[in-house]
C-alpha positions in Angstrom: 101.8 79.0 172.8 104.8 79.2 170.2 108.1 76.8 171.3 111.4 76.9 169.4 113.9 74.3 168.7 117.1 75.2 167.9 119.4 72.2 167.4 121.7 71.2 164.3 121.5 67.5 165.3 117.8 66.3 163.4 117.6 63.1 165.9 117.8 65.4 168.9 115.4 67.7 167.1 112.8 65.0 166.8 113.1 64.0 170.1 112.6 67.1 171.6 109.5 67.3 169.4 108.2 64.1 170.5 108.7 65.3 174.4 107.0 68.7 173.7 103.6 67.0 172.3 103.4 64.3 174.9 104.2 66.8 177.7 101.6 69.1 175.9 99.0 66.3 175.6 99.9 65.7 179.5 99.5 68.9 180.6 96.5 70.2 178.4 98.8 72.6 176.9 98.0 74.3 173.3 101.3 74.6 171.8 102.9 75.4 168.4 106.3 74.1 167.5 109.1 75.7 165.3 112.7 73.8 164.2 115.5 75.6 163.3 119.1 73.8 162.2 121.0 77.2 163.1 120.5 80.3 165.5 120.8 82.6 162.1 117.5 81.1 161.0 116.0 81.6 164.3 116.9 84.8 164.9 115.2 85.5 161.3 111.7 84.3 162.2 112.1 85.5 165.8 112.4 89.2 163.8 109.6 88.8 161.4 107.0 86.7 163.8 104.0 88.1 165.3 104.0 85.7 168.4 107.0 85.3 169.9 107.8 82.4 171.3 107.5 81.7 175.1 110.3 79.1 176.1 113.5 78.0 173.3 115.3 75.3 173.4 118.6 76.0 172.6 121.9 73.0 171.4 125.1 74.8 173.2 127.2 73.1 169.9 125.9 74.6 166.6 128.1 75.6 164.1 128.6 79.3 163.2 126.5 81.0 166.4 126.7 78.4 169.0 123.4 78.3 172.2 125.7 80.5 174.4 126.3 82.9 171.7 122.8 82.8 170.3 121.2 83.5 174.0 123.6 86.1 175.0 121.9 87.9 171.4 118.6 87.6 172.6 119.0 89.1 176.2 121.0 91.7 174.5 118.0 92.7 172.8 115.7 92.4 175.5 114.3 89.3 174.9 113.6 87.5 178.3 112.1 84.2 176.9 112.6 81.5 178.9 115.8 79.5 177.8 116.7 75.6 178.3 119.9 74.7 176.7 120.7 71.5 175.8 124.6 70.3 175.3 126.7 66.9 175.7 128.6 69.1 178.2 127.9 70.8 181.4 131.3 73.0 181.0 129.5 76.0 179.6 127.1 76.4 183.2 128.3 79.7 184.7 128.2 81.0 180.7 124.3 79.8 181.0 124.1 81.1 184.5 124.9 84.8 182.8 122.3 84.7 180.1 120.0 83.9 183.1 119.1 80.5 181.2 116.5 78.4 183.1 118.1 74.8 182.9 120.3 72.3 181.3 118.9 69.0 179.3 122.0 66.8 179.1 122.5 64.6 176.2 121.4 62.2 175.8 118.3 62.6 177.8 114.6 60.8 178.6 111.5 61.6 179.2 112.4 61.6 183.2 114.9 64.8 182.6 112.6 66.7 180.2 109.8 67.1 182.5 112.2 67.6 185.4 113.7 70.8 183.0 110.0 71.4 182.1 109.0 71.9 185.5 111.5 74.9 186.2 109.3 77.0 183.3 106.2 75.4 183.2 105.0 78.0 186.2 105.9 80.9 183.9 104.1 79.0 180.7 100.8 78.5 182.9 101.1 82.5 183.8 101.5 83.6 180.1 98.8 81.9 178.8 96.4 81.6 182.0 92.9 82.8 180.6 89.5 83.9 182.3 85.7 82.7 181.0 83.0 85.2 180.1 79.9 85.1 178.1 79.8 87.3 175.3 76.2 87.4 173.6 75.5 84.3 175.3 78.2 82.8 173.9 81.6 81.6 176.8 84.6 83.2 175.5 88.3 82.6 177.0 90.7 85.9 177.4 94.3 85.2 178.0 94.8 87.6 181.0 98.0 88.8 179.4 96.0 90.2 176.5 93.6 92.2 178.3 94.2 96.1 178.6 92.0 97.3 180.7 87.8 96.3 181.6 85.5 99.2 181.8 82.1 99.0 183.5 78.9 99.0 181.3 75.5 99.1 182.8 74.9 95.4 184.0 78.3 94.2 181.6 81.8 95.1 181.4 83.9 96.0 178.2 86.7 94.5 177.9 89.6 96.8 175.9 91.9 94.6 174.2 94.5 96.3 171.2 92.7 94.6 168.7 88.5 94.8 169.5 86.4 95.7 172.7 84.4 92.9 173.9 81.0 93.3 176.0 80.9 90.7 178.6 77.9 89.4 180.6 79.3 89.8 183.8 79.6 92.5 186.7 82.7 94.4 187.7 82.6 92.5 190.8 82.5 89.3 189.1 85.9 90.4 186.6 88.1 91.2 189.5 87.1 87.8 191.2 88.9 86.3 187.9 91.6 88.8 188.3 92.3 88.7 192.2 95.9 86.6 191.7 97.3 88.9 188.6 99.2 91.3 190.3 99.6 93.7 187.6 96.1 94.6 187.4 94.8 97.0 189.6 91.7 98.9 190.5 90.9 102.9 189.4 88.2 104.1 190.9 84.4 101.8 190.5 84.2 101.9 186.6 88.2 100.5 185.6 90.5 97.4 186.3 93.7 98.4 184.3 96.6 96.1 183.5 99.9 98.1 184.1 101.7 95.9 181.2 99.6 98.4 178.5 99.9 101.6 180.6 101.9 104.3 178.1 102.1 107.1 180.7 100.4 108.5 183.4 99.8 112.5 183.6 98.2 114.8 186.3 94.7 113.1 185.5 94.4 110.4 183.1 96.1 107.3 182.5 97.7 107.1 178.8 97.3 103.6 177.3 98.8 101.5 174.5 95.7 101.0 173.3 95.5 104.8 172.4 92.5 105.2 175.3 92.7 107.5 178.3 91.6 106.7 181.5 90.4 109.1 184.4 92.1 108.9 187.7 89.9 109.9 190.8 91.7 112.4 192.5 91.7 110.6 196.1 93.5 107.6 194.3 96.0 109.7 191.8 98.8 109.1 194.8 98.0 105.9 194.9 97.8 104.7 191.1 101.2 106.4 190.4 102.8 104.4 193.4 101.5 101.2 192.2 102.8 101.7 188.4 106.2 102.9 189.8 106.6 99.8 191.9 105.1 97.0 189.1 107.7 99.3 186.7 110.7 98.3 189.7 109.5 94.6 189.3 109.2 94.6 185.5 
């Protein structure tokens, strides 16, 4: 997982960096770490990166676009990364509060504080990068639920449809939706599919569009039904 810095102090920089890989090493965490001396620069590889990143750590005092003014640019564009600032101040809180920031590390902090901010996002990092094992030609492969589009049943396998490849598992349908039974945004379409809502493009009269480009059938008994369950994961989304 991809963390930013964003911190014009280089001491505060390096410690956060030093906190990120022991918390990482701690928590059997694969992460990837970018610095950035002002929010312009940020913003910059935020635009041009693949993987966005999943939690920012944002200084409050920068010069020329300060944390408050840098988060307030993000959520603007609908960016809801997780956000912990960090300031020598606490006078900016309700400001924080708006851009729906997840915590305050005061300066100067320890290791104590960082976990105890950590904490208040490390459910949401465990969700975005919680994977499932397979076997695919006898070889155990890890998914990143988040990544999966949808799982079609094949024979005694399953495909599994991501946007880049398809994937023929050796495992039953039964056995996928075991894996799947906590992830509420995948749901169940008749015997052959398990679809994740995130990469449904529109539903019609009787298919399901995805991002993906493929089209899934919708039994007719269930057509009420799937369109109910995308409208309400839309509501909480």
């Amino acid at each position: 997982m991809k963390i930013y810095i964003c911190d014009d102090s280089q001491s505060d920089l390096l410690r956060l960096q030093h906190y990120l890989k022991k918390y990482a090493q701690e928590e059997n965490l694969e992460i990837e770490i970018e610095e950035f001396l002002t929010a312009r620069d940020m913003f910059l590889a935020h635009n041009a990166a693949k993987e966005k990143p999943v939690l920012l750590f944002l200084d409050i005092y920068m010069n020329q676009i300060d944390g408050i003014e840098a988060a307030k640019k993000l959520r603007e564009a609908g960016i809801k990364t997780s956000i912990l600032f960090t300031t020598s101040s606490m006078e900016h809180a309700m400001e924080a509060f708006q851009v729906h920031a997840d915590g305050y590390l005061h300066k100067p902090f320890d290791y104590e504080a960082f976990k105890h901010a950590m904490s208040k996002v490390s459910g949401q990092l465990q969700t975005d990068y919680k994977t499932i094992e397979v076997r695919i030609e006898r070889m155990s492969r890890k998914f990143r639920v988040r990544d999966i589009c949808f799982a079609e049943s094949d024979n005694h396998g399953v495909q599994i449809y991501c946007m880049d490849n398809v994937y023929r598992a050796n495992i039953t349908m039964e056995g996928l939706k075991e894996q799947l039974t906590e992830e509420t945004s995948f749901v169940t379409c008749g015997r052959s599919y398990i679809i994740n809502l995130a990469y449904v493009d529109s539903i019609d009269s009787e298919v399901i569009n995805m991002k993906n480009n493929e089209m899934i059938p919708i039994p007719v008994r269930i057509r009420k039904q799937i369109r109910e369950q995308y409208q309400q994961y839309l509501q909480e989304n």
